[in-house]
N, C-alpha and C positions, 0 to 999 in steps of 0.2 A: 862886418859883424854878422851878414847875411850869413855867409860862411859857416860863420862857428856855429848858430842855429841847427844851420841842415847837417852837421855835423854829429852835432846833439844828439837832436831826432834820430838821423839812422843810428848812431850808438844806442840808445834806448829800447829802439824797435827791436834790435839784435837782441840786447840781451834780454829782453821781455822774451823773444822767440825762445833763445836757450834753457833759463827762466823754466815758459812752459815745456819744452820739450824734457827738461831734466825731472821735473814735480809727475809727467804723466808717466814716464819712463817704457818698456820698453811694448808693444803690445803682449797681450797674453796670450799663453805656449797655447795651442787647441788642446783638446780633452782627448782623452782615448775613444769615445764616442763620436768625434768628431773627424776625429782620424781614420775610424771605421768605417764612417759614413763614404769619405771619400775613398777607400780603400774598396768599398762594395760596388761604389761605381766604375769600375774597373771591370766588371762584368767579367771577371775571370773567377778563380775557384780559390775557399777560403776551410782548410780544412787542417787537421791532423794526420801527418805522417810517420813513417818508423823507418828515418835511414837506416838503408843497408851496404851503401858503399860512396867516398864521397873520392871525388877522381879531380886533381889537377893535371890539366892536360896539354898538347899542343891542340886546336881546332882542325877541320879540314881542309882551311886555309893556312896552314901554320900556325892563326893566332892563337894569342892564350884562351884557355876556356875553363870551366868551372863549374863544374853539375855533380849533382846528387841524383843517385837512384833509392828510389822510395819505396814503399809499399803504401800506401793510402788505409789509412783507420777511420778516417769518419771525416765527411765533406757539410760545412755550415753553410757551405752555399754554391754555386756554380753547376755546371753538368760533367764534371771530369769521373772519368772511370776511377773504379774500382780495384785496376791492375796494376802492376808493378808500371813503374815509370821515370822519365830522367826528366830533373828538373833543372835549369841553366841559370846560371847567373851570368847578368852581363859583365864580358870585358869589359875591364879597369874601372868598372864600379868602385866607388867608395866604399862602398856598403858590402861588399864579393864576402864569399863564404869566409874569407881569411880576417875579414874586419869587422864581424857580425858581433858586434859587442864583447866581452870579455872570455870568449868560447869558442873553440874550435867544433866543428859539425862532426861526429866521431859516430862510428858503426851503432846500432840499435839506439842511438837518439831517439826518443819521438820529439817530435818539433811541428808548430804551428805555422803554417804556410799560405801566404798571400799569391795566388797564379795570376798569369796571363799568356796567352796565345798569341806568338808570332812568328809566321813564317814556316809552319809546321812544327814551329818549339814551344815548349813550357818553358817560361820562365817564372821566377820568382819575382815578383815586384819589390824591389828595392831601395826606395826613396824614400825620402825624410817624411813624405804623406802619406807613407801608406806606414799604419800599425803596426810595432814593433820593427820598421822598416822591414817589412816582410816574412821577418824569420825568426821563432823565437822556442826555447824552450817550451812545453807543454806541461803546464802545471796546471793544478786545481784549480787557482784561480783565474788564469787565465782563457781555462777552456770554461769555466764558469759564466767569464764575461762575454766569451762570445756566444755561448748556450741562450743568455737572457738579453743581447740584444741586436744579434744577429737577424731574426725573423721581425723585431720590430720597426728597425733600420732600412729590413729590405721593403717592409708594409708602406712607410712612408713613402720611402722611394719610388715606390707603383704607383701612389696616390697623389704623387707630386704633380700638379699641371705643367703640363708638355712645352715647350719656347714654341709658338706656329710660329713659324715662318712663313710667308706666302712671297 
């Protein structure tokens, strides 16, 4: 009869676990400001460009590759010039120019761009954490939102106390 007891119990335990895990359900999606926040610490360049040519290619190593040459209109944050320039996306990204939401990247685009520096390359930061995964049409509102929290985002960030490590 012991048995059937400890039987009991963990049946109960279980379904009280599933119970709560079903009632609290799934956590909550972050916020666009939340996404921005990690997306500025990235310490790369977070601005509006104006495609002027989008190139699928082989790389210098044969592989695939995938870059935009841009003209830059106006940078919310980072130190990236002012000049014409080629932005990459990484091979076999999920996120690659061809899957960037319901849009193809096309000549005179302007479009809102998440960077990073690697290796002597710009890329586009492309992941589920960084803001519109990196790459997004440039609309009112959205150049809106990063106008009014772009500078505030970065304030905290400066003001944040530092991890010492010793």
């Amino acid at each position: 009869m012991a048995g059937g007891w400890k039987f009991l119990g963990t049946l109960f335990s279980g379904l009280t676990l599933v119970a709560a895990t079903t009632i609290a359900g799934p956590p909550p999606a972050p916020s666009d400001e939340d996404l921005l926040a990690f997306s500025l610490k990235i310490q790369g360049c977070v601005g509006v460009v104006q495609v002027l040519k989008r190139t699928v290619d082989a790389g210098e190593g044969g592989e695939y590759t995938e870059y935009l040459d841009v003209k830059p209109m106006r940078w919310f944050s980072g130190t990236c010039a002012m000049a014409k320039t080629r932005l990459y996306s990484r091979p076999h990204s999920q996120f690659g120019f061809l899957s960037t939401g319901d849009w193809e990247v096309g000549p005179r685009d302007t479009v809102i761009v998440f960077t990073y520096r690697d290796k002597n390359r710009s890329y586009i930061s492309q992941t589920p954490h960084t803001l519109w995964n990196g790459l997004a049409k440039a609309t009112p509102e959205k150049t809106a939102f990063l106008e009014a929290n772009v500078p505030r985002i970065l304030d905290s960030l400066a003001s944040a106390p530092r991890d010492s490590k010793k």
